[in-house]
N, C-alpha and C positions, 0 to 999 in steps of 0.2 A: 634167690634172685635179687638183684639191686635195680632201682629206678634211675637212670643216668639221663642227662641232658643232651642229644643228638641234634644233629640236621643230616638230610639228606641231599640237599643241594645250596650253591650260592643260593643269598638272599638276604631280607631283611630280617627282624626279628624273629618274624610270624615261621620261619623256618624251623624257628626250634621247636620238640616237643620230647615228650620224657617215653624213654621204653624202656622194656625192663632187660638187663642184659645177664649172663652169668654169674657167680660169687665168684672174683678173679682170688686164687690163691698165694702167697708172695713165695717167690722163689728166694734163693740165695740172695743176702742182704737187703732184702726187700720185706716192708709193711706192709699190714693191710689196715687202713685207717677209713673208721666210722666217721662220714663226715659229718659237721657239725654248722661250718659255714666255709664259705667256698667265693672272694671277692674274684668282681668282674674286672677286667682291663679293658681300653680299646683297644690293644695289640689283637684279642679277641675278636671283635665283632669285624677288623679289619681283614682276617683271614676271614671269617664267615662272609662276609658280604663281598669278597674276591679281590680287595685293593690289594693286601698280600697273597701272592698264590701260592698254595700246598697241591703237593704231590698226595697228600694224606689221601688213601679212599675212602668211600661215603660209606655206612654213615658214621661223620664224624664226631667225638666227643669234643668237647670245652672247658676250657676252662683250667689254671695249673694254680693260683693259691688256695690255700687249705689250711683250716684248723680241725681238729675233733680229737677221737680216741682210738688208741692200737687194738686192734679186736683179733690179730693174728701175726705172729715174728717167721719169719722164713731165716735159714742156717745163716746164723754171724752177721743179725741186720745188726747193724750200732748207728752212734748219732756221730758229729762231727767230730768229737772230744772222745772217739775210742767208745764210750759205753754203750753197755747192750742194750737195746729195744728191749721194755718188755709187754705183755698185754695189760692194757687198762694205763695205759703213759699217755696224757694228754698232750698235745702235742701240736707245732705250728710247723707251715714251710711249703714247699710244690710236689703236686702230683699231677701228671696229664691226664686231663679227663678230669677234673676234682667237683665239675656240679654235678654231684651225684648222690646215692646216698652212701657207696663206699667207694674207695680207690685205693690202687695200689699207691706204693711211694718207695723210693728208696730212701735208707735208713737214714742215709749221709747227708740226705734234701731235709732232714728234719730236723729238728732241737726244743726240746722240753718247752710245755706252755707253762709259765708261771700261774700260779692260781689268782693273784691280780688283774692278769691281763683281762679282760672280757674276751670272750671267745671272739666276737662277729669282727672286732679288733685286730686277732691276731688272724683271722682270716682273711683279711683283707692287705697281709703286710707283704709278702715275699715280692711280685712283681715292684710297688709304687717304694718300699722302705730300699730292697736293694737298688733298684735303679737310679734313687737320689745318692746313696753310698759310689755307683759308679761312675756318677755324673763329677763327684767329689775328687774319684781318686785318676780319671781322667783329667781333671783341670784341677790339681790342688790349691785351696785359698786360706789363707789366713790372715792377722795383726800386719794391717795396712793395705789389705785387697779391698776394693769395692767391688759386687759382683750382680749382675744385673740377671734376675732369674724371669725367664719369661713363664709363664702360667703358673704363677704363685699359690694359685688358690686351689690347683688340682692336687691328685693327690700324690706325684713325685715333687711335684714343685713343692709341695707341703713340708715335706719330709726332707729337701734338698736346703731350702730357707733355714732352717733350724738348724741342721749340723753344719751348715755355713755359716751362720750367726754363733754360734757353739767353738766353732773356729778360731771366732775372732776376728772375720770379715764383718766390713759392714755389707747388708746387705737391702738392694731395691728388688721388689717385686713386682710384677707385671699383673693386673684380672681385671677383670669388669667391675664399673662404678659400682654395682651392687657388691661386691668380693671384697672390696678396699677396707673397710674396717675390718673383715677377720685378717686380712694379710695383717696389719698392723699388729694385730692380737698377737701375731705370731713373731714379735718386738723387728720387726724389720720395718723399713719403708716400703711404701706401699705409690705404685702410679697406673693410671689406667692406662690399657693397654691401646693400641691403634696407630692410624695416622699421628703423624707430629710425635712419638714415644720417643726419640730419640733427642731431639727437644727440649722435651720434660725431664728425662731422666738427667741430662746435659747441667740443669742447676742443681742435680741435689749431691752429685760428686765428679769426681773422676774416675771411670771405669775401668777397671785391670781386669776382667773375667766376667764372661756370659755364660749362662748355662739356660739354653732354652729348653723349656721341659713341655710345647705344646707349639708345634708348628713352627715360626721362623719368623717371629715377629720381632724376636729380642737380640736373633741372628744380624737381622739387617739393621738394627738400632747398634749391635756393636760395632759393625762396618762404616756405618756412619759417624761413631766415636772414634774413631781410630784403633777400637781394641785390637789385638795381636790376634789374629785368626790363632793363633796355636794355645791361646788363651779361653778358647770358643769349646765350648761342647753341647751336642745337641741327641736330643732322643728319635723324636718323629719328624722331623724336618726334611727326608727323602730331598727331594729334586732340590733344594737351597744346598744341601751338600755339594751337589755335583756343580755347583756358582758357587761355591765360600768354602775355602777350605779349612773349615772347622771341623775339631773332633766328631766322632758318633761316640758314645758312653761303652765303655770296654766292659766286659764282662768277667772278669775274672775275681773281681768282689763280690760277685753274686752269689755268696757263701750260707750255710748255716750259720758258721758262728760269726758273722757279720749279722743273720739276722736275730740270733741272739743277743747283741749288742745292742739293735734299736729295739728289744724287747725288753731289757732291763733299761733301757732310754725313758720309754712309755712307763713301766712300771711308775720309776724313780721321779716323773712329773717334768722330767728334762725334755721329752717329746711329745707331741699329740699327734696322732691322724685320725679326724672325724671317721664317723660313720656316718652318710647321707641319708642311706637309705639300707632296710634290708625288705627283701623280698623271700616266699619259701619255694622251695624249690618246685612244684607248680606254676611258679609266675616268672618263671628263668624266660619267658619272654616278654615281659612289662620291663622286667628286670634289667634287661637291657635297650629297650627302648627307652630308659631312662638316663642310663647311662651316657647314650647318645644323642641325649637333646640336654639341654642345659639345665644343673644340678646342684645341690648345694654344695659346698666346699668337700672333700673329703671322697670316699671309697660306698662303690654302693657292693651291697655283701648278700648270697645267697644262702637262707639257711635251711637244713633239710634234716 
């Protein structure tokens, strides 16, 4: 039997609680991976607490990044590059259901953990590393873009800053008076977010491309620039879409061997994405209570 992180109804944290479910088996191109650490998203807590609706029945599992170990190959699992799965391959990438202590995965959701990486690291990368990747390849930027990212300091913003900067844009970022020096760290400019953003951002360049990576602050500071809505991509900004006709981030970079790329990125000292916080998989309800109230820069990670 496996200990997996369920709820059984809408709610706030206190929903969640761990039961033990069966040893699921991998079928046809499918893992069975030991997890090891398992990061949180809000896309998560916003389907639990009912903002996004699922059809899913109760009780529902959480959770799809995952690092740990293959403990079981099902016929012709491989990774994205053709090769085969085998047991005992450490391993990074998404499985539904991954706060647990195993999960399944398909083979082609996965791709090798380097032994550099840190685990709680690479668990925490598939959602926040691809979704800066699709923010990119939705509004591409480079040598001679300025690009105005709004939550700089989360953990897509994090990951989007840098392969923008990496570009060869310059790049402004948007977080709280407390966030502004790691934004910096992260060799970009750095402005606090809010009222008047548009403003501030107004003397530090001229804006060719937004990429809001938390709500729609950086949305209406483009609008207010004059940037080209088709220049605009946004992640969680729901209802500003349907007033700004800016991108939502595409999905079809959301690859293994893309996030193999931000994995030797990180290795090679060319990217960072904090870890905030970890929590074990007993406290997968602190764990996201934390998540959801204000945290340090970076990915909070469940490890089990």
């Amino acid at each position: 039997m496996t200990l997996a992180a369920v709820y059984d109804e809408i709610g706030t944290p206190d929903v969640l609680h761990l039961t033990e479910v069966q040893d699921p088996s991998p079928g046809p191109g499918e893992v069975l991976v030991r997890v090891r650490a398992a990061g949180i998203n809000p896309y998560d807590g916003k389907v639990r607490r009912g903002f996004i609706p699922s059809d899913a029945p109760f009780p529902r599992r959480i959770g799809s990044d995952v690092a740990g170990t293959v403990e079981a190959v099902g016929e012709g699992a491989a990774y994205w590059d053709g090769t085969a799965v085998a047991v005992g391959d450490e391993v990074l990438g998404s499985a539904a259901g991954s706060v647990a202590e195993r999960v399944l995965a398909k083979g082609s959701s996965l791709t090798r953990r380097p032994a550099e990486l840190p685990v709680e690291v690479a668990g925490g990368l598939w959602v926040a590393g691809l979704t800066a990747v699709s923010c990119l390849a939705t509004v591409p930027v480079g040598a001679g873009d300025t690009v105005l990212i709004g939550g700089a300091s989360g953990a897509v913003g994090i990951v989007a800053a840098q392969l923008a900067r990496d570009a060869g844009a310059t790049v402004i970022g948007t977080a709280s008076p407390a966030r502004l020096e790691f934004v910096r760290s992260l060799g970009v400019e750095a402005v606090e977010y809010g009222p008047g953003l548009a403003d501030r951002v107004a003397g530090l360049g001229t804006v060719t491309a937004v990429m809001d990576c938390h709500g729609r602050d950086a949305l209406d500071a483009g609008v207010a620039l004059g940037v080209d809505t088709d220049r605009m991509v946004a992640i969680a900004a729901y209802a500003a879409l349907q007033e700004i006709p800016a991108h939502n981030a595409e999905r079809a970079a959301r690859t293994a061997e893309n996030l193999a790329k931000l994995a030797d990125g990180i290795v090679e000292g060319r990217l960072v994405l904090p870890v905030a916080a970890t929590y074990p998989l007993d406290q997968v309800a602190e764990a996201f209570t934390a998540l959801e109230a204000s945290h340090a820069p970076g990915k909070i990670v469940v490890t089990a």
